[in-house]
Backbone as numpy.savetxt, mean C-alpha at the origin, in Angstrom:
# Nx Ny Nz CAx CAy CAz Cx Cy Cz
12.00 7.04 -31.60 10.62 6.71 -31.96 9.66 7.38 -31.00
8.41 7.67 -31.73 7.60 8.80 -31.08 6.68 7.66 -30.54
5.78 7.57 -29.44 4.52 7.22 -28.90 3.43 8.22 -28.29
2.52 7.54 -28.91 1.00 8.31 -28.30 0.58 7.79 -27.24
-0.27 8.63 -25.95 -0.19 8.48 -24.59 -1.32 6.85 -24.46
-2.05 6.71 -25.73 -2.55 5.17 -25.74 -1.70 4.15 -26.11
-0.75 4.30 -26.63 0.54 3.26 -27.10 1.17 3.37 -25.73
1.15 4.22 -25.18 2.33 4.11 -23.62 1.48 3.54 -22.83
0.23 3.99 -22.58 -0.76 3.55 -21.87 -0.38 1.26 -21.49
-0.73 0.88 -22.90 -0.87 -0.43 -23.40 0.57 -1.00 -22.78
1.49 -0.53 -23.28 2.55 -0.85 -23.10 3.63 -1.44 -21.67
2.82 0.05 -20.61 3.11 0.18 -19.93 2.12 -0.50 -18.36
0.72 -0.94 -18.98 0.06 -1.63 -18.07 -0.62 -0.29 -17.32
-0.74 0.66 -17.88 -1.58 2.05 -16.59 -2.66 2.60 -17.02
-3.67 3.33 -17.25 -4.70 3.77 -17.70 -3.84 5.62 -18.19
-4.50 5.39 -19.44 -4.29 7.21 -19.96 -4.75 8.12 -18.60
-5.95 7.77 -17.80 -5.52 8.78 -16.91 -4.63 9.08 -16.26
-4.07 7.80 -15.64 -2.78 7.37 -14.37 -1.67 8.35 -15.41
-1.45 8.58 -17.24 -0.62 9.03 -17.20 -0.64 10.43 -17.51
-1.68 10.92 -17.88 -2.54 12.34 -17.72 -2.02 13.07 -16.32
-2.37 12.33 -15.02 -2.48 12.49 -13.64 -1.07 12.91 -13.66
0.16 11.98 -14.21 2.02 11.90 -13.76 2.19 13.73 -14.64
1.76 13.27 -15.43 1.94 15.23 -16.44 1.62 16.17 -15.78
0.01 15.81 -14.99 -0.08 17.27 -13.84 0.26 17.43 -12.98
1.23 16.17 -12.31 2.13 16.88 -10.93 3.05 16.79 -11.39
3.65 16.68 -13.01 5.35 17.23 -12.85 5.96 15.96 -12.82
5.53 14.81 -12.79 6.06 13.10 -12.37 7.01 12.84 -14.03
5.86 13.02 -15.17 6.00 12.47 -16.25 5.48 13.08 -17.09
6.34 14.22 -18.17 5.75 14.70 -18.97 6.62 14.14 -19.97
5.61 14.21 -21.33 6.16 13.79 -22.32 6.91 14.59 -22.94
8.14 14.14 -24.09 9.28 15.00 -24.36 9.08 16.04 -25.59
7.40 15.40 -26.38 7.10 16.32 -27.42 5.18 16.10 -28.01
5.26 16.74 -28.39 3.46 17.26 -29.06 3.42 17.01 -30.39
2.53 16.47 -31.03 2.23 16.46 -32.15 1.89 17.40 -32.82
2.03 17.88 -33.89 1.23 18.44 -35.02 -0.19 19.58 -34.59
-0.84 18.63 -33.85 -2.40 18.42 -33.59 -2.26 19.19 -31.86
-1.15 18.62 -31.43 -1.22 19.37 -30.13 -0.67 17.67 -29.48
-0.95 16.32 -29.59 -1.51 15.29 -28.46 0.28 14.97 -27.90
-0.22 14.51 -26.76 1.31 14.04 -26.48 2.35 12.99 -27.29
3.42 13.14 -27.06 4.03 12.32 -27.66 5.60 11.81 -26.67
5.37 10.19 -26.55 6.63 10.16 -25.84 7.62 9.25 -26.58
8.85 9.54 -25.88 10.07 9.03 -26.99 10.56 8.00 -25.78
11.78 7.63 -25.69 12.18 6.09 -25.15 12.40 6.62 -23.66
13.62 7.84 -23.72 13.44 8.35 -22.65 12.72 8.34 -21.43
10.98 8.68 -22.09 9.96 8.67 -21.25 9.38 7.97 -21.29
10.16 6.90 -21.69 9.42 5.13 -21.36 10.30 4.33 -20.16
11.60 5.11 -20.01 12.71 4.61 -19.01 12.12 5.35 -18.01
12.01 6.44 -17.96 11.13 6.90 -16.40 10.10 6.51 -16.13
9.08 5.86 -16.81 8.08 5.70 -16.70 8.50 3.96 -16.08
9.58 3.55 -16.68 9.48 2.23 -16.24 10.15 2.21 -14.44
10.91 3.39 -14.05 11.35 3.30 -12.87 10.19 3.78 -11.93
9.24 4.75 -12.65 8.20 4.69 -11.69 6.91 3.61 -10.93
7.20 3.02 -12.26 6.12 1.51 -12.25 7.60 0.90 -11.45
8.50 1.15 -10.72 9.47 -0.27 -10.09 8.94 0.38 -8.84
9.22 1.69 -8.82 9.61 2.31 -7.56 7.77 2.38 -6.28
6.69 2.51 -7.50 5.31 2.33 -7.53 5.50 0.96 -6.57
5.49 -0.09 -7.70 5.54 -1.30 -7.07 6.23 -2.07 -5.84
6.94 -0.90 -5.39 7.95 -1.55 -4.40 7.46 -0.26 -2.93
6.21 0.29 -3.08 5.16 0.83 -2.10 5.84 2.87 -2.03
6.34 3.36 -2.91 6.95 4.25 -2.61 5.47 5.43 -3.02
5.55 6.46 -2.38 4.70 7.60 -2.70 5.00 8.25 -3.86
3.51 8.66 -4.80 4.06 9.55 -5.93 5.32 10.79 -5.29
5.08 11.49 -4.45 6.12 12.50 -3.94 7.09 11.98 -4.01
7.56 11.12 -3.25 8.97 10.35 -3.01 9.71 10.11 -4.32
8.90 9.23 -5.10 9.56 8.79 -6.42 10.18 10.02 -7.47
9.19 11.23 -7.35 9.40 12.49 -8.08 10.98 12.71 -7.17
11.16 12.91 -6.13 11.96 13.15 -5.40 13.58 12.29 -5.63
13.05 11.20 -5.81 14.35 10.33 -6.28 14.50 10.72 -7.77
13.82 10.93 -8.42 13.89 10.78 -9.91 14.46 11.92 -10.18
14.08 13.13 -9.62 14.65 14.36 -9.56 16.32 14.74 -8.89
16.97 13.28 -8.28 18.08 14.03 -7.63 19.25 13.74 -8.97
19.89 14.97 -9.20 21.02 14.61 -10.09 22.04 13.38 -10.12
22.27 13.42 -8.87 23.34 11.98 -8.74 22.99 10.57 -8.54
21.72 10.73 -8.79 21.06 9.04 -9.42 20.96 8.90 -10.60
21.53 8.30 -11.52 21.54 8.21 -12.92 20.37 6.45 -13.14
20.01 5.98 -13.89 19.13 5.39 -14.65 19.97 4.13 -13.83
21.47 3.92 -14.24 22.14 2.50 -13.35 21.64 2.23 -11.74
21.68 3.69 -10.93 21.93 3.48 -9.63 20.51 3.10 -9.27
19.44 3.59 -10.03 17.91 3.84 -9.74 17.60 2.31 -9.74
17.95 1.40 -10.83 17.73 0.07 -10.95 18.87 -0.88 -9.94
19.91 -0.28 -9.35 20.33 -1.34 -8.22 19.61 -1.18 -7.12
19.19 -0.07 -6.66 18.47 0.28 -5.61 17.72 -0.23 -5.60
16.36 -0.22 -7.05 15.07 -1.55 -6.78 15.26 -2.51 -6.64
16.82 -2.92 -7.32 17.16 -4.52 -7.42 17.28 -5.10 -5.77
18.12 -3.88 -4.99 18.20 -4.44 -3.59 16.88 -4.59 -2.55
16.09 -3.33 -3.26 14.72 -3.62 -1.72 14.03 -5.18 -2.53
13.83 -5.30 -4.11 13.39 -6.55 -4.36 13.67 -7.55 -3.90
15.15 -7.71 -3.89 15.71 -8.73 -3.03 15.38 -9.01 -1.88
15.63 -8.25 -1.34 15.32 -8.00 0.56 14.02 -8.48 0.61
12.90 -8.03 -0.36 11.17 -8.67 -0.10 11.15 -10.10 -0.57
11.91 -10.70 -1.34 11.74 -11.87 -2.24 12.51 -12.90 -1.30
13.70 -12.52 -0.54 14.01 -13.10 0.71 13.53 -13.41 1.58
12.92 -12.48 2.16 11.76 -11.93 3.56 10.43 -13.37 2.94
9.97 -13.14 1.69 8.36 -13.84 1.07 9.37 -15.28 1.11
10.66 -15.52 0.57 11.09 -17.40 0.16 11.37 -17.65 1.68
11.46 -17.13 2.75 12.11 -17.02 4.17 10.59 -17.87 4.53
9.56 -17.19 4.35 8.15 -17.47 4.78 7.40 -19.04 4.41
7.86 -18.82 2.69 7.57 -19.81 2.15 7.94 -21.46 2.90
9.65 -21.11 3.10 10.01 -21.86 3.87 9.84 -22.90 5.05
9.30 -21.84 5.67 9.01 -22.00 6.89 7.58 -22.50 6.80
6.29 -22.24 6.04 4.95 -22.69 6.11 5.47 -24.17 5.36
6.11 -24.47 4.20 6.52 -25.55 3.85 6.91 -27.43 4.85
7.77 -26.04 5.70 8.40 -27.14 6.79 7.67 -27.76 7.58
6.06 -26.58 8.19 5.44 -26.91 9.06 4.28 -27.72 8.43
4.20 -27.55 7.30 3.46 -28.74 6.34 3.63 -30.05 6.54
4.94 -29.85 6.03 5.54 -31.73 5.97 5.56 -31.86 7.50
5.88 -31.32 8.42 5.50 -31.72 9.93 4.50 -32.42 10.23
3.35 -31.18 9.68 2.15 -31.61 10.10 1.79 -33.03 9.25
2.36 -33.30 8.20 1.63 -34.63 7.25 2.48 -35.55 8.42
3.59 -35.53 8.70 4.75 -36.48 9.02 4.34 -37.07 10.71
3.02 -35.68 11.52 2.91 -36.22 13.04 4.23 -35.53 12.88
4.87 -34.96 12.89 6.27 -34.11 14.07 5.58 -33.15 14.60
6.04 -33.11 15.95 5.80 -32.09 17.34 6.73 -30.81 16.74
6.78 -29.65 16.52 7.18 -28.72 16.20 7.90 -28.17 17.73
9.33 -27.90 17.43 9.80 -27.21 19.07 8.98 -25.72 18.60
9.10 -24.78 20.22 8.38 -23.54 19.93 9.24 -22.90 19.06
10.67 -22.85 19.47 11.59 -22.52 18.00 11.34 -22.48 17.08
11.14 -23.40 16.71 11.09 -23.89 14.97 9.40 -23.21 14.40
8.26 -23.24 15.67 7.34 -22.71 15.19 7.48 -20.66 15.02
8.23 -20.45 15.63 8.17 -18.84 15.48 9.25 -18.48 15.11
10.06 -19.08 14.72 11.53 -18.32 14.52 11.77 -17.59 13.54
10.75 -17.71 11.98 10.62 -17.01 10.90 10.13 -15.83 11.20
9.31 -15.49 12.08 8.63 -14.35 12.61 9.77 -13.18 13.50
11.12 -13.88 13.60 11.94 -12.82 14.20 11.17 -12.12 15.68
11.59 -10.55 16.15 11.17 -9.98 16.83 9.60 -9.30 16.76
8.73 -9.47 15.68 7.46 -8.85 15.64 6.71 -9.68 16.30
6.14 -8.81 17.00 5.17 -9.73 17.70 3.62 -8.46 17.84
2.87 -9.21 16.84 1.50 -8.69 16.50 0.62 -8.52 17.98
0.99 -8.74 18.92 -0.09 -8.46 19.98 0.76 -6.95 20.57
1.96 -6.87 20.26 2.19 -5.37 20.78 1.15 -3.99 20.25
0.36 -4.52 19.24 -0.68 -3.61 19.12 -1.42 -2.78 19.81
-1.96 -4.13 20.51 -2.95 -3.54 21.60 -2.43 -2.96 22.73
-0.86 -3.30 23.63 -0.26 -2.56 24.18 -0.08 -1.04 23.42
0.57 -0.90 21.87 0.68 0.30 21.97 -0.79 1.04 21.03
-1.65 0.35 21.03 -3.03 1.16 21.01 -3.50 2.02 22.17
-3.09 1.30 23.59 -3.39 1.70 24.81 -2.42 2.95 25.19
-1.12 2.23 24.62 0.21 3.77 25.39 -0.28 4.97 24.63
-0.86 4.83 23.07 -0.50 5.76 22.44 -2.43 6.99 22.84
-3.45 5.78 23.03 -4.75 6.54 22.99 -5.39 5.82 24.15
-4.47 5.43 25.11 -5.47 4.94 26.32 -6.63 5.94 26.95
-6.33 7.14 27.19 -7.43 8.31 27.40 -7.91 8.88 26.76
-8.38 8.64 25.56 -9.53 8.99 24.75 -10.40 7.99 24.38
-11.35 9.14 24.54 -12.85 8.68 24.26 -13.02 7.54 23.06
-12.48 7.53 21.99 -12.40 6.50 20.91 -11.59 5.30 21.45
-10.71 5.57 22.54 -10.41 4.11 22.63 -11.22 3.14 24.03
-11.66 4.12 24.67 -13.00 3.60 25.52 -14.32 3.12 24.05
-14.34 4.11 23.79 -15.24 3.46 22.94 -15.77 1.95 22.18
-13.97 1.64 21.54 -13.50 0.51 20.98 -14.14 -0.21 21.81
-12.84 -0.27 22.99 -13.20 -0.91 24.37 -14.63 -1.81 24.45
-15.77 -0.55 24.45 -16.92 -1.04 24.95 -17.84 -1.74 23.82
-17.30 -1.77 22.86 -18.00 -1.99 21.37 -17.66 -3.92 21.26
-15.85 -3.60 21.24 -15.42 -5.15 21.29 -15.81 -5.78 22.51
-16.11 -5.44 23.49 -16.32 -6.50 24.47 -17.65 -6.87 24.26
-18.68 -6.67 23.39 -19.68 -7.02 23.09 -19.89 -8.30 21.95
-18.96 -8.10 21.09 -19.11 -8.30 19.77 -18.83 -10.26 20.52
-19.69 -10.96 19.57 -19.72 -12.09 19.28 -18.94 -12.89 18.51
-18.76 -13.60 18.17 -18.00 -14.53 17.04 -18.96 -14.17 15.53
-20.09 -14.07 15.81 -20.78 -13.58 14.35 -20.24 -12.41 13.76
-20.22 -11.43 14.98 -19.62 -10.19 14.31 -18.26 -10.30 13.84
-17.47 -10.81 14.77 -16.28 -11.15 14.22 -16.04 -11.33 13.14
-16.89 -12.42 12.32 -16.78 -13.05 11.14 -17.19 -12.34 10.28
-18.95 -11.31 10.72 -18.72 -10.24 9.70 -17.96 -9.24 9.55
-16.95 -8.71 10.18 -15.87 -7.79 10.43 -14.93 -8.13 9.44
-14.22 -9.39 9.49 -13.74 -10.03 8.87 -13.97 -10.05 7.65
-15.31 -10.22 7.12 -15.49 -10.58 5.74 -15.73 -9.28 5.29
-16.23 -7.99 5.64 -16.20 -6.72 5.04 -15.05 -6.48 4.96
-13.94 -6.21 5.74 -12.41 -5.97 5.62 -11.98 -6.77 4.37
-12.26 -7.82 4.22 -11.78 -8.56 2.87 -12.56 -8.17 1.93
-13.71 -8.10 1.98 -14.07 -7.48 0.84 -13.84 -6.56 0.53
-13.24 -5.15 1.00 -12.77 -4.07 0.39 -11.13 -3.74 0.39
-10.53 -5.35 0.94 -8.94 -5.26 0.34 -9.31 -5.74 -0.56
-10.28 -6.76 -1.63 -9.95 -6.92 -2.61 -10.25 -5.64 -3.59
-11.17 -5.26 -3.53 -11.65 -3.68 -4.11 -10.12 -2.60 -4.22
-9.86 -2.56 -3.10 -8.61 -1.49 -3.12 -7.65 -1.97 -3.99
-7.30 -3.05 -3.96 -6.12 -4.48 -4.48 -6.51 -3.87 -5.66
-7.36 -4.04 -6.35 -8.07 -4.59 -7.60 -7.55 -3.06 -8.40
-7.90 -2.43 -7.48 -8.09 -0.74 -8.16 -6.30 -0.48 -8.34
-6.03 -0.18 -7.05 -4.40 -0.16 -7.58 -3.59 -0.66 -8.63
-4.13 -1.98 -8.48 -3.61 -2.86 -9.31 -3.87 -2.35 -10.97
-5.05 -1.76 -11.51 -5.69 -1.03 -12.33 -4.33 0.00 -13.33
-4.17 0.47 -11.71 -3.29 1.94 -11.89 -3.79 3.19 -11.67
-4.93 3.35 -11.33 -5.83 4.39 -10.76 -5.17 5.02 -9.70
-4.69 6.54 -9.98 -3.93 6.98 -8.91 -4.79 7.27 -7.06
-4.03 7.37 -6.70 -4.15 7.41 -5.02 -5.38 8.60 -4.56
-5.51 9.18 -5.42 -6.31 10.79 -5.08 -7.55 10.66 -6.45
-7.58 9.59 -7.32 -8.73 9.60 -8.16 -10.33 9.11 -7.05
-11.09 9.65 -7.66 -12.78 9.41 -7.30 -12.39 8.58 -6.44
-12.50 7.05 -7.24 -12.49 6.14 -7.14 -11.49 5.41 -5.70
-10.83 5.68 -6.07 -9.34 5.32 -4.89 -9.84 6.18 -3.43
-10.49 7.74 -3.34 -11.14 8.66 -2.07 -12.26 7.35 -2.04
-13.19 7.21 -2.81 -14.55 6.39 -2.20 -14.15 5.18 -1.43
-13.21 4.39 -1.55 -12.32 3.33 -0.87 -11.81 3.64 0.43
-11.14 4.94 0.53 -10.18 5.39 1.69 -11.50 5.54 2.63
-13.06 6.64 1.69 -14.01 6.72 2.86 -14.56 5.55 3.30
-14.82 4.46 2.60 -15.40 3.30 3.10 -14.31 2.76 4.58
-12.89 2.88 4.33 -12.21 2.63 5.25 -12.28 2.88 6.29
-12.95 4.53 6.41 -12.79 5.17 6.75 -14.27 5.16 8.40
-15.33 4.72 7.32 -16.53 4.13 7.55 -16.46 2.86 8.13
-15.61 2.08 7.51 -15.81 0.63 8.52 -15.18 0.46 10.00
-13.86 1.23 10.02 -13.57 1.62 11.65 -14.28 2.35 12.32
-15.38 3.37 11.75 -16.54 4.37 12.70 -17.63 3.24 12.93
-18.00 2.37 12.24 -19.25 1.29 12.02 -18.45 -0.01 12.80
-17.48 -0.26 13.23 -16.67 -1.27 13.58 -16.01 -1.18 15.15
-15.73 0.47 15.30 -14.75 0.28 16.49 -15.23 1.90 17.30
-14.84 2.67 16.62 -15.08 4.28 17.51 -15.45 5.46 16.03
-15.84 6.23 16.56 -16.14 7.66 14.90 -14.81 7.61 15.15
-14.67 7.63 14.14 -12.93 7.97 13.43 -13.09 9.17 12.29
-12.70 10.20 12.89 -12.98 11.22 12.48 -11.97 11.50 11.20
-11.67 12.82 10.24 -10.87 12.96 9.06 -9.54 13.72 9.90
-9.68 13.58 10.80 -8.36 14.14 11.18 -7.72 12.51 11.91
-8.66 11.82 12.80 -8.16 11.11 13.24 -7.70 9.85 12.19
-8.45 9.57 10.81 -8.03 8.72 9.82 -6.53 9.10 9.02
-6.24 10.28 8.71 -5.14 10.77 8.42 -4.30 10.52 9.36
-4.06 10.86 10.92 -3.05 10.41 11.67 -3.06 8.78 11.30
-3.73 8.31 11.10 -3.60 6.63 11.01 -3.35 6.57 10.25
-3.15 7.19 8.81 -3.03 7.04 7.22 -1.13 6.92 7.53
-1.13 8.39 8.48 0.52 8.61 8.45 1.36 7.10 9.70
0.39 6.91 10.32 1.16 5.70 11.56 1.03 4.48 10.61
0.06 4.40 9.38 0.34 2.79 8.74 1.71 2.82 8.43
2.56 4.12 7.57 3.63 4.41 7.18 4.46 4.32 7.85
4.40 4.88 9.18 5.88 5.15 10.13 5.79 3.93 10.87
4.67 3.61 11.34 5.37 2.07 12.28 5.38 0.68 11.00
6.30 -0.11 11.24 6.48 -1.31 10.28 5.56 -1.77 10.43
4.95 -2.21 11.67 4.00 -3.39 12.33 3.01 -3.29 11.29
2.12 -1.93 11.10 1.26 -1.61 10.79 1.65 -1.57 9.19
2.51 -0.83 8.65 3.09 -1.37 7.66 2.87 -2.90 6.97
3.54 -3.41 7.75 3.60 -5.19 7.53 2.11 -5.59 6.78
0.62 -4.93 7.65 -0.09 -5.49 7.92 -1.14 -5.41 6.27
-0.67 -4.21 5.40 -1.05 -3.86 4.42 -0.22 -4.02 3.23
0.98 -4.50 3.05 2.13 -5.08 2.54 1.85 -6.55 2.53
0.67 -6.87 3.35 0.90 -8.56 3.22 -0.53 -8.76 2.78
-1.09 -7.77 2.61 -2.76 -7.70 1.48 -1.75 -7.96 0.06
-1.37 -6.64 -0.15 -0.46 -6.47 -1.49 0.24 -5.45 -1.13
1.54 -5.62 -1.88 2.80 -4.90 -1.45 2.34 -3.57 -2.52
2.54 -2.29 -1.97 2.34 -0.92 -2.43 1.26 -0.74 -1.61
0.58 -1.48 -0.72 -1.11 -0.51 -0.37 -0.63 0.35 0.51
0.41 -0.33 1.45 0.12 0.74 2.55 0.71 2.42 1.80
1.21 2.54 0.86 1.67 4.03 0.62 0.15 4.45 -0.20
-0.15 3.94 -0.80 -1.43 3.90 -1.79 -2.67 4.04 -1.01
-2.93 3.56 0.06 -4.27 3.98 1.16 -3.90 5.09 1.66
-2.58 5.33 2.32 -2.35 6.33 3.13 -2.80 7.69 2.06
-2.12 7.34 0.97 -2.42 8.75 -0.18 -3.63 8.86 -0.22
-4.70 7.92 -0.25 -5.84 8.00 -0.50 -6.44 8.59 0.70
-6.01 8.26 1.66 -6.73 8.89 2.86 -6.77 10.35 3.04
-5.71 10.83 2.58 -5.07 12.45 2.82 -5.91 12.88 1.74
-6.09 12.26 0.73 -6.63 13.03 -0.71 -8.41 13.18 -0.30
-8.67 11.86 0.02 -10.49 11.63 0.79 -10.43 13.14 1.72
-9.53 13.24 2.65 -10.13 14.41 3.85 -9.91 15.41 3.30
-9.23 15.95 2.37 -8.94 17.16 1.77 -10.11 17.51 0.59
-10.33 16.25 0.06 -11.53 16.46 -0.65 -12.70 17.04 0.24
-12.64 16.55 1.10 -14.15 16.83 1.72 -14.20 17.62 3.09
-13.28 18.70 3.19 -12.34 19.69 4.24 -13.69 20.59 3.71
């Protein structure tokens, strides 16, 4: 059975551009043309399309996924145990959490004293203040991190709170958009990465397009930082980072 790129569109939860966009890098082309010229996809290219929406959803880069999808010795079985296992591993990691805020609930209704154990033990080895240690190892002598420096030691509890509430207001924006299906390098998705981009120059030090891209690539390589955009919504951190690279290249 044949489909038109608005029947896949519907079907599949993505916008005709998102699947316009997969045709011009080679991700997802359809298997035949109509009459008329328009695309046309058959089941086939509804099974790739569905491992890209797993592999999407589970934070992987358009590159990467082309990359898996492309190796011969992954067949359609192995592609779906593989999501089945990182799903697992996150759905563990999120009922692990659940758990644990649960317990400290009924504590708290019940008056129980929590040992320090029992209060951090879900948290394993991360420990969110190594930040600022390795903010310092990694940019203690530059000018942007003096900068920071002299910016935060000013800032009040007001600012705080407005810091706070702009950052949330444009994870929900980013959230919202991804969520859409609007790829990583559309208008829309660059105007986000620059606002990001803008609220750490307006917030902390100029964060320049070279220096936002190294940060685009450290959300990726360190977990910590990872973690921290994975627990907005799981896929941003690969989905900002793209956006960031696509924002500075746009405007190179």
């Amino acid at each position: 059975m044949a489909y038109t790129v608005g029947q896949v569109a519907r079907l599949a939860g993505v916008t005709v551009r998102t699947l316009h966009h997969y045709d011009e890098i080679g991700l997802l082309s359809s298997s035949g043309r109509s009459g008329t010229g328009y695309r046309r996809y058959d089941d086939a290219d509804l099974e790739r399309l569905q491992h890209i929406r797993y592999y999407r959803e589970l934070g992987f880069p358009l590159e990467e996924i082309a990359a898996i999808l492309g190796d011969p010795a992954s067949g359609p079985t192995a592609h779906l145990r593989r999501q089945h296992e990182l799903l697992t591993v996150r759905i563990k990691r999120l009922q692990e959490m659940v758990t644990a805020i649960e317990f400290a609930m009924e504590a708290s209704k019940m008056n129980i004293q929590l040992t320090p154990e029992e209060r951090f033990e879900v948290f394993g080895d991360v420990d969110p203040d190594a930040h600022a240690e390795e903010a310092e190892r990694r940019w203690g002598g530059s000018e942007a991190y003096r900068e920071s420096n002299r910016r935060v030691s000013r800032y009040t509890k007001e600012d705080w709170l407005r810091i706070k509430a702009e950052n949330e207001d444009w994870g929900r924006r980013i959230v919202a958009l991804m969520s859409s299906g609007a790829p990583a390098d559309s208008p829309e998705a660059m105007e986000l990465a620059e606002e990001h981009r803008q609220l750490i120059s307006r917030s902390f030090y100029e964060c320049s397009y070279e220096i936002h891209t190294g940060l685009a690539d450290m959300y990726l390589a360190d977990e910590r930082f990872t973690a921290h955009y994975e627990a907005i919504a799981p896929g941003l951190t690969a989905y900002l980072s793209e956006a960031i690279h696509a924002n500075a290249i746009s405007r190179a």
